[in-house]
C-alpha positions, 0 to 999 in steps of 0.5 A: 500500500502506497501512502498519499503524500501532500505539502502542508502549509510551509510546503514541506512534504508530508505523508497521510498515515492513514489515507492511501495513494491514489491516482487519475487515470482519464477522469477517473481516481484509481489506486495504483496497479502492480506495474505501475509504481517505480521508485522516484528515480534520480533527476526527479523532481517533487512538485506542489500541484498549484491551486489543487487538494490532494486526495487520498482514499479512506477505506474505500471513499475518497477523501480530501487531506485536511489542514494540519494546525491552521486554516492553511489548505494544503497543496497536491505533490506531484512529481515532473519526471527527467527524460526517458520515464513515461507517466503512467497516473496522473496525481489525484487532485482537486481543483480549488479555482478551476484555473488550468495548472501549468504545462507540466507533466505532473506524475502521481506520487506516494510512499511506501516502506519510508520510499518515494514512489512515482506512477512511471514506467521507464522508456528509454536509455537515460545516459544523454538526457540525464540531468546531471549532464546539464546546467553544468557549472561550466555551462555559461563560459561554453556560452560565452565562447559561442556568442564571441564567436558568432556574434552576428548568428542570431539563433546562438543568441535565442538558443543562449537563452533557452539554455539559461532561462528555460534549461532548454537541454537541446540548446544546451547541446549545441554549447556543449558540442554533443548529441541533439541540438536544435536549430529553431528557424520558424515563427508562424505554425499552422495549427493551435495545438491545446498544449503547445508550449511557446504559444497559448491557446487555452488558459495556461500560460505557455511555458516559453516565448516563441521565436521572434525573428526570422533567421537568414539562411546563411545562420541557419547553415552556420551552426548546421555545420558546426554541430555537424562536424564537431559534436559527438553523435551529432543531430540538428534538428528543426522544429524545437518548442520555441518555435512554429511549424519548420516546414512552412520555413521549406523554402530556407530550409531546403537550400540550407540543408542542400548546402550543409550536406555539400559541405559535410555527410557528418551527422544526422539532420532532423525536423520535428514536425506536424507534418500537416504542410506536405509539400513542405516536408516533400522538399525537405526530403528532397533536399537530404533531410535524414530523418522525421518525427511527427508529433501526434496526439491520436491516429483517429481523425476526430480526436487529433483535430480536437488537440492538434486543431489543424488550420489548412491540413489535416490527418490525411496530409500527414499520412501523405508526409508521412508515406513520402518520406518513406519513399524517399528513405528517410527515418519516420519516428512517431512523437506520440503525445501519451496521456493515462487514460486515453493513449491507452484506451483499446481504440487508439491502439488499434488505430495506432497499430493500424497507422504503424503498419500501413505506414512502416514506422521506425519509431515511436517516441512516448511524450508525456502530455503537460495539459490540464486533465480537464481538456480531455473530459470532452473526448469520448470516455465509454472506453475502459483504458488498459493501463500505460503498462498494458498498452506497452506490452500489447504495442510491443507484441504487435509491432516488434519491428518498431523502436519504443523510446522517448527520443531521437537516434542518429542516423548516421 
């Protein structure tokens, strides 16, 4: 048995000795599964959930944790998981404003044998995104050098500051001359996804601001070539949180990557996408992109226009991105955008297995949703979920071929 965990009215973390964890799964508060719990790994970190209760179960009725010595209500714990760990429950909480909690992708927490528990399960190899290897003492001066040395390069400056101010790790890695680096280069996007985060479309403040300029083809080509050539592992990617949609930027990004790959075959060269604008992602194909991933909410129809709410595209379009990619060699990986209770309902599986095998994927990377649960009271409910746990092991029976993980590989 799991004990309900909560901040009491100094924001010190306390455990319930008589009320037992619990869990959300889709709207529904659970007791955690066998499966389902794993010890608080490192680079975790515990959260108070904003303006919410915390809530245990008593026997066998949920109850709200009470104050402790004043009139003070105390605050949800919860915990924001590091890279490679996919939320299996969110935290049981109660809403005292109604307000949307942040953009963050809070994870039911509890106590067991004097232990911190978190409802995860782990995805992927956590060695590169391990947050030890970032926000490093050293970190700034690596910043430094860059900015003296490019001083007209205008994405080394936005990238400096998704690095300090926002501990962007894919900025970071272009300071620290390793792995996966982006290469933000897009303003405009052509959709109004409920949880993006540089730009709001609800009531959360999004958790970034958008990039504010367009770069020239000549700074885009700059760092492309420097990442390339010197990083360790080296990936560039396009499409990064900080900006729109990079294949409506196909016309700078075409010559841009043309001109790298005259200059260097070194490393891979990505684009994360909605890949709604096909004729876009067909130039960058053309023009020697290695590899794609795709962001989506759901394979069905109805429920990816509910979170993606496309403008000028839709789900047929990104299937069309989607085939011509394939056809032309390069590396698809799906970012599934994964929330308890809905991803791993038995019908979006089914359409996901379906997506997946028509479309012979490469990849699936997992993607903790950071939206408020109340956004998904909307979609249909009559579905009994299986569990993240279930839903993994039914993905991996059936699709063997496919990578599960939670980020991109290089392709050369």
């Amino acid at each position: 048995m799991y004990l309900t965990l909560f901040a009491d009215e100094c924001g010190q973390v306390r455990e319930h000795p008589q009320l037992k964890m619990l869990g959300q799964i889709g709207s529904t508060w659970v007791e955690p599964e066998p499966g389902e719990m794993i010890p608080l790994p490192k680079g975790a970190s515990l959260v108070l959930v904003p303006g919410h209760h915390p809530v245990g179960m008593q026997g066998d009725q949920p109850e709200t944790v009470k104050p402790t010595n004043s009139n003070k209500q105390p605050y949800a714990v919860a915990a924001l998981l590091p890279q490679g760990f996919t939320r299996t429950l969110l935290p049981a909480a109660a809403s005292r404003d109604n307000k949307d909690i942040p953009l963050l992708g809070y994870s039911a927490v509890g106590l067991k044998n004097e232990k911190i528990y978190v409802a995860a399960v782990q995805t992927d190899e956590h060695r590169k995104w391990h947050p030890k290897n970032y926000n490093t003492e050293r970190l700034p001066a690596k910043i430094a050098v860059f900015l003296k040395k490019y001083p007209g390069n205008r994405i080394v400056r936005q990238l400096a500051n998704c690095a300090l101010e926002y501990s962007c790790y894919t900025a970071q890695n272009l300071f620290y001359g390793r792995w996966e680096a982006g290469i933000p280069t897009t303003q405009t996007c052509n959709a109004d996804c409920i949880g993006c985060i540089s730009e709001s479309h609800t009531g959360a403040d999004s958790a970034q601001n958008r990039l504010r300029f367009s770069p020239s083809i000549d700074e885009i080509i700059e760092l492309g070539i420097v990442h390339l050539t010197a990083a360790r592992e080296a990936i560039i990617s396009f499409g990064q949180g900080c900006e729109g949609e990079p294949a409506l930027n196909a016309d700078k990004l075409e010559i841009a990557i043309k001109e790298i790959r005259k200059q260097t075959a070194a490393g891979t060269i990505n684009i994360n996408t909605n890949a709604g604008y096909t004729r876009g992602i067909c130039q960058l194909c053309d023009a020697g992109l290695d590899s794609i991933r795709v962001t989506m909410f759901s394979p069905t129809e109805r429920d990816y226009n509910y979170y993606h709410r496309p403008r000028d595209y839709n789900l047929t379009d990104v299937l069309k991105s989607i085939q011509y990619a394939k056809d032309r060699g390069v590396k698809v990986s799906l970012n599934l955008l994964t929330f308890p209770g809905f991803t791993d309902r038995p019908d979006q599986l089914e359409a996901l297995l379906n997506l997946v095998s028509e479309n012979h994927i490469d990849m699936i990377q997992l993607r903790n949703l950071n939206i408020d649960p109340k956004y998904m009271k909307a979609l249909n409910n009559d579905f009994q979920p299986l569990g993240i746990p279930q839903f993994l092991k039914v993905l991996k029976q059936e699709a063997p071929q496919v990578i599960i993980g939670s980020y991109s590989r290089p392709v050369r």
